[in-house]
C-alpha positions as CSV (number, residue, x, y, z in Angstrom):
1,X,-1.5,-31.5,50.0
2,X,-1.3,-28.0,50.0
3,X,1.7,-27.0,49.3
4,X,1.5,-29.3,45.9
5,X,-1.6,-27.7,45.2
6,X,-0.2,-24.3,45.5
7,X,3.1,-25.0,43.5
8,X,0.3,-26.7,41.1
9,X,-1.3,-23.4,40.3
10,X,1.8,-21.1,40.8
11,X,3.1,-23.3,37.5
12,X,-0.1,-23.0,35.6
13,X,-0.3,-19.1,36.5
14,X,3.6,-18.1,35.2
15,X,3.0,-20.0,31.6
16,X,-0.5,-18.4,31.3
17,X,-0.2,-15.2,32.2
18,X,1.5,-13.7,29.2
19,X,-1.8,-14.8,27.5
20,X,-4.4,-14.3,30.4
21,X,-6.4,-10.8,30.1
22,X,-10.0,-10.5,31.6
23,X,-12.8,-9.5,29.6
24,X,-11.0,-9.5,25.9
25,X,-11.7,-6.7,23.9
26,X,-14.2,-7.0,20.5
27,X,-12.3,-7.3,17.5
28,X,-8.6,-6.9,19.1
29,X,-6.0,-9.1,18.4
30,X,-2.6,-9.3,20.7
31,X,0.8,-9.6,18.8
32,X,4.3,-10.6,20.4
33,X,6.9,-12.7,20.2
34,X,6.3,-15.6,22.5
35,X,2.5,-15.9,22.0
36,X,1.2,-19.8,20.8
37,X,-0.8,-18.3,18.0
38,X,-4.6,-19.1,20.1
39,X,-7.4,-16.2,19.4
40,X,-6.5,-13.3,20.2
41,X,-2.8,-13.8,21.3
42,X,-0.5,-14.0,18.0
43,X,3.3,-14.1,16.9
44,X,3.5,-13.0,13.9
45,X,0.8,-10.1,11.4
46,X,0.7,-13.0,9.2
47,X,-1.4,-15.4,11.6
48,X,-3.2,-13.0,13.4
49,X,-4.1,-11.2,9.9
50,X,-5.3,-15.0,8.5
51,X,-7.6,-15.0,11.9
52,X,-9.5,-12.6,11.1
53,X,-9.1,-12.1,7.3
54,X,-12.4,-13.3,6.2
55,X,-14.4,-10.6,8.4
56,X,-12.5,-7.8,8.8
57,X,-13.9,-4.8,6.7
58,X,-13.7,-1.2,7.1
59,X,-17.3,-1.6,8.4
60,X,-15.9,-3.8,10.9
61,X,-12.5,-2.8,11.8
62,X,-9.9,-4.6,13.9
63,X,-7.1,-3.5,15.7
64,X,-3.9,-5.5,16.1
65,X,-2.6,-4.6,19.6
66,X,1.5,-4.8,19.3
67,X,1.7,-6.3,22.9
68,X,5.9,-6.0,22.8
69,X,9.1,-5.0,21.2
70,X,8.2,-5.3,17.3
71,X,12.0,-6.4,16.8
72,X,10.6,-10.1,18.2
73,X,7.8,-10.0,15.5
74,X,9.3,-12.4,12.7
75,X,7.4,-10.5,10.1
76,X,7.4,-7.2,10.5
77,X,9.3,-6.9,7.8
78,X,9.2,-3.4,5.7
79,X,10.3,-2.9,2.0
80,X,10.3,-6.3,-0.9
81,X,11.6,-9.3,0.3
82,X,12.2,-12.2,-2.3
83,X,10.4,-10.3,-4.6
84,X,7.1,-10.2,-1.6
85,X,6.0,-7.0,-0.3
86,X,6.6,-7.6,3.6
87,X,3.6,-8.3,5.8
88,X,3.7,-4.7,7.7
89,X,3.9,-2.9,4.5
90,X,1.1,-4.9,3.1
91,X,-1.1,-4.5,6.2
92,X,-0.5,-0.6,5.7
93,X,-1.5,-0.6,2.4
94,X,-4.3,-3.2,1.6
95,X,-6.2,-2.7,6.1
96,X,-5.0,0.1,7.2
97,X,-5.3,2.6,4.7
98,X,-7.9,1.3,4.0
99,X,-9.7,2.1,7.8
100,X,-10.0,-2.4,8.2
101,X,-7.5,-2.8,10.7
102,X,-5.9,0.0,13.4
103,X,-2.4,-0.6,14.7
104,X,-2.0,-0.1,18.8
105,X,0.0,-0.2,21.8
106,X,3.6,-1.2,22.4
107,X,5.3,-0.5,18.7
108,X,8.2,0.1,19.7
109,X,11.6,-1.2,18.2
110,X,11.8,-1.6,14.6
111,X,9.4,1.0,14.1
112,X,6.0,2.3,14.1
113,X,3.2,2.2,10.9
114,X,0.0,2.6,10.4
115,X,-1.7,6.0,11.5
116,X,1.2,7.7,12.7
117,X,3.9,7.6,9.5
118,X,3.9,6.5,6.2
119,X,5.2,4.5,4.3
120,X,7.1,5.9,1.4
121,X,7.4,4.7,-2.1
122,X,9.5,5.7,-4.8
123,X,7.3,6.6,-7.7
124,X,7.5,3.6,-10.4
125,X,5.4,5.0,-13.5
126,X,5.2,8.2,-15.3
127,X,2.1,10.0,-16.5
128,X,1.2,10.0,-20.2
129,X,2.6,12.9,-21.9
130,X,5.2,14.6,-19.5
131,X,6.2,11.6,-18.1
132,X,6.0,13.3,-14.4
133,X,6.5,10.6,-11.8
134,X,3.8,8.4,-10.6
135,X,2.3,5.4,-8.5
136,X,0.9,2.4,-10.2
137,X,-2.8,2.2,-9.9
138,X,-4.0,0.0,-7.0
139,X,-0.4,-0.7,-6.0
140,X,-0.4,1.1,-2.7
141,X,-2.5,2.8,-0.6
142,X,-5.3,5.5,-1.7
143,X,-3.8,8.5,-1.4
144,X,-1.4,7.0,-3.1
145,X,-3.9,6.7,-6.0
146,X,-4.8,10.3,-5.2
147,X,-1.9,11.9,-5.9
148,X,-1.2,9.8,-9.3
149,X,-4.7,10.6,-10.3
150,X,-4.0,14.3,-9.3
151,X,-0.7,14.2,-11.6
152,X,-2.4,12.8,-15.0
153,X,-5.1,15.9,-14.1
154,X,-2.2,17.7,-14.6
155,X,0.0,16.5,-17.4
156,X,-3.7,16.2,-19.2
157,X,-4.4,19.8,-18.7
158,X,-1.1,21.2,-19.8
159,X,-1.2,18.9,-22.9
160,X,-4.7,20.4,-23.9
161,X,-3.4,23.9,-23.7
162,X,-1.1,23.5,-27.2
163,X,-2.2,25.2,-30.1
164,X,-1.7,23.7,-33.2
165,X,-1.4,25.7,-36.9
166,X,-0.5,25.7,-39.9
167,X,-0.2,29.1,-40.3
168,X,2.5,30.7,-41.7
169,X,2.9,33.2,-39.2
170,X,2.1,30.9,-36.1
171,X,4.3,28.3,-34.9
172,X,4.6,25.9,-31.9
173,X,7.9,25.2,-29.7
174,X,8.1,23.9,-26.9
175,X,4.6,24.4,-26.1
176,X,4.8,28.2,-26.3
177,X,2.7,29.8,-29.1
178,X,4.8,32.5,-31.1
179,X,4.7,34.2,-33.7
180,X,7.4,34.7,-36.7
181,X,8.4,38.8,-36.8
182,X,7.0,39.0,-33.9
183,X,4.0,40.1,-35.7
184,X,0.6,39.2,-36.1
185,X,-1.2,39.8,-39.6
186,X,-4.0,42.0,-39.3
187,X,-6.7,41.0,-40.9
188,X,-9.9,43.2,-41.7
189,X,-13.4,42.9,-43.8
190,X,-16.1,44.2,-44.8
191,X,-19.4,44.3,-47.1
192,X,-19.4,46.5,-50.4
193,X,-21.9,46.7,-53.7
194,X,-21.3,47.7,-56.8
195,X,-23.5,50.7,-57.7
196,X,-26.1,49.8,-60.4
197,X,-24.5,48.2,-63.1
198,X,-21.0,49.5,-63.0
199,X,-18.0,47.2,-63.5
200,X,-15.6,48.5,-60.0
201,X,-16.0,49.4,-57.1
202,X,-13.1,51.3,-55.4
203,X,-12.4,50.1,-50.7
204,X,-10.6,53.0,-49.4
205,X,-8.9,51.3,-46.4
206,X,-6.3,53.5,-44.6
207,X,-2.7,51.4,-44.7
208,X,-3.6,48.7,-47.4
209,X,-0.6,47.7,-49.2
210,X,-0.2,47.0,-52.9
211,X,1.1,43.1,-51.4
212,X,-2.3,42.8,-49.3
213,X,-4.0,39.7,-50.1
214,X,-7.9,39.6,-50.5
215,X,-10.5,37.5,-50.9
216,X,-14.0,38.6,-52.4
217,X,-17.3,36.9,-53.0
218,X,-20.9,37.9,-54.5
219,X,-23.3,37.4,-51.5
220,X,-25.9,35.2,-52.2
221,X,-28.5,34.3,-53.4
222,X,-27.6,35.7,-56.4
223,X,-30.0,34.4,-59.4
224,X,-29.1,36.9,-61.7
225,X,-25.9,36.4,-61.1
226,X,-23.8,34.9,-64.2
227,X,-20.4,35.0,-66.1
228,X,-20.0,38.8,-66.1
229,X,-19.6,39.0,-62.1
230,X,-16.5,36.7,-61.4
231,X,-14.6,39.3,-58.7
232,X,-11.5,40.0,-59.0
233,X,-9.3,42.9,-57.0
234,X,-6.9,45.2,-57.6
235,X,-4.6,45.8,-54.8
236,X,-4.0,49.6,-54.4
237,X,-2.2,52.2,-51.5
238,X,-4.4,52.9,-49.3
239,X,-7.4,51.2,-51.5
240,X,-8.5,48.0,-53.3
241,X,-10.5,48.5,-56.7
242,X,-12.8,45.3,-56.8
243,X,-13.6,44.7,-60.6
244,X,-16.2,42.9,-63.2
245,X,-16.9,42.5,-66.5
246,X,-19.7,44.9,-67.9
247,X,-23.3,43.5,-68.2
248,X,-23.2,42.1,-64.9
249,X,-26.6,41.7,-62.1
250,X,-27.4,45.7,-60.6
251,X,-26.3,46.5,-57.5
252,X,-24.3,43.4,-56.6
253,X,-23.4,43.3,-53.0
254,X,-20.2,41.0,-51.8
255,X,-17.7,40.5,-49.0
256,X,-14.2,41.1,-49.0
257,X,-11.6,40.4,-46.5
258,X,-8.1,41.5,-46.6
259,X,-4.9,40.0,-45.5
260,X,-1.8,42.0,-44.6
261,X,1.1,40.8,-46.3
């Protein structure tokens, strides 16, 4: 009666002890091939993440404790397959970046995820105007989200700095401001009056051109103002003579700008 009872529990002991640990862990789960799939001992990420799935949040993490090889794992599977992101990418992307779930022990084999190397995508968008390389939104993991987010910073920024004109001296290409000569116009003003009621007055400006361009107006208010003080300039060396007709209001101030030509 003995020995039967020994052989008894020696048969029982060998088929449980892959799945026998004392005093279980809280919120650990125990992944190999060869486990029957019974809380906490799993065979695949797919079971053992539908276990727990409903209560696992970053305030209450898991850990999924690779108990062996990972090559006996059916599902830890890396990269698309069918079309279907494979279960250890999408534990790394959608738990573990995330701080839900922590990846443990043996890991060996077909390689390791989770905190200690990440998983690389190829970028699969562009940003907006530069069309600098990308990851789709909410695709992959946060810092993946990061650095796209960080890139239409960019291409936004760089967009924002072109000038546009339509000068005749300023043009755009490729994003670089120039200028045409390789010269800017200069451009100057000034306030001037006619003195009482006389019909010019004469701008002595030091390198004025008889080409210059100006532009002169009566400063207002101006109720005595009528017919007689439509402005009008002639362009001079060195000078501008800023005419009227005769009979117009005493004193008139006006501004006058000039453009180089």
């Amino acid at each position: 009666m003995k020995r039967i009872s020994l052989v008894f529990f020696l048969l029982i002991s060998s088929s449980l002890l892959g799945q026998l640990k004392i005093n279980t862990p809280t919120n650990v789960r125990y992944i190999a091939g060869g486990y029957n799939n019974k809380s906490p001992y799993f065979n695949t990420l797919e079971k053992a993440l539908n276990d727990i799935k409903s209560r696992v949040t970053a305030q209450n993490p898991y850990t999924f404790w690779i108990d062996g090889d990972t090559t006996f794992i059916s599902d830890w599977k890396h990269g698309r397959i069918g079309g279907v992101m494979g279960m250890a990418d999408s534990i790394e992307i959608y738990y573990a970046a995330t701080g839900k779930i922590k990846l443990a022990g043996f890991m060996g084999g077909s390689g390791v995820i989770g905190n200690t190397q990440m998983i690389l995508y190829l970028p699969d968008t562009k940003t907006r105007h530069y069309s600098y390389p990308k990851w789709q939104y909410g695709a992959y993991s946060q810092w993946y989200d990061s650095l796209s987010r960080g890139l239409d910073s960019i291409d936004r920024d760089i967009h924002d700095l072109i000038v546009y004109t339509d000068s005749s001296w300023l043009y755009v290409q490729n994003d670089t401001l120039k200028v045409k000569g390789n010269k800017i116009p200069l451009i100057s003003s000034g306030v001037s009056s006619f003195s009482g009621s006389q019909i010019s007055d004469t701008l002595f400006i030091t390198g004025a051109k008889t080409t210059d361009i100006y532009f002169v107006s009566p400063i207002g208010p101006c109720p005595t103002c009528g017919g007689n003080d439509l402005l009008r300039v002639e362009a001079v060396t060195n000078k501008a003579i800023v005419w009227r007709n005769s009979g117009g209001a005493p004193n008139l101030s006006f501004y006058w700008i000039r453009v180089e030509k």
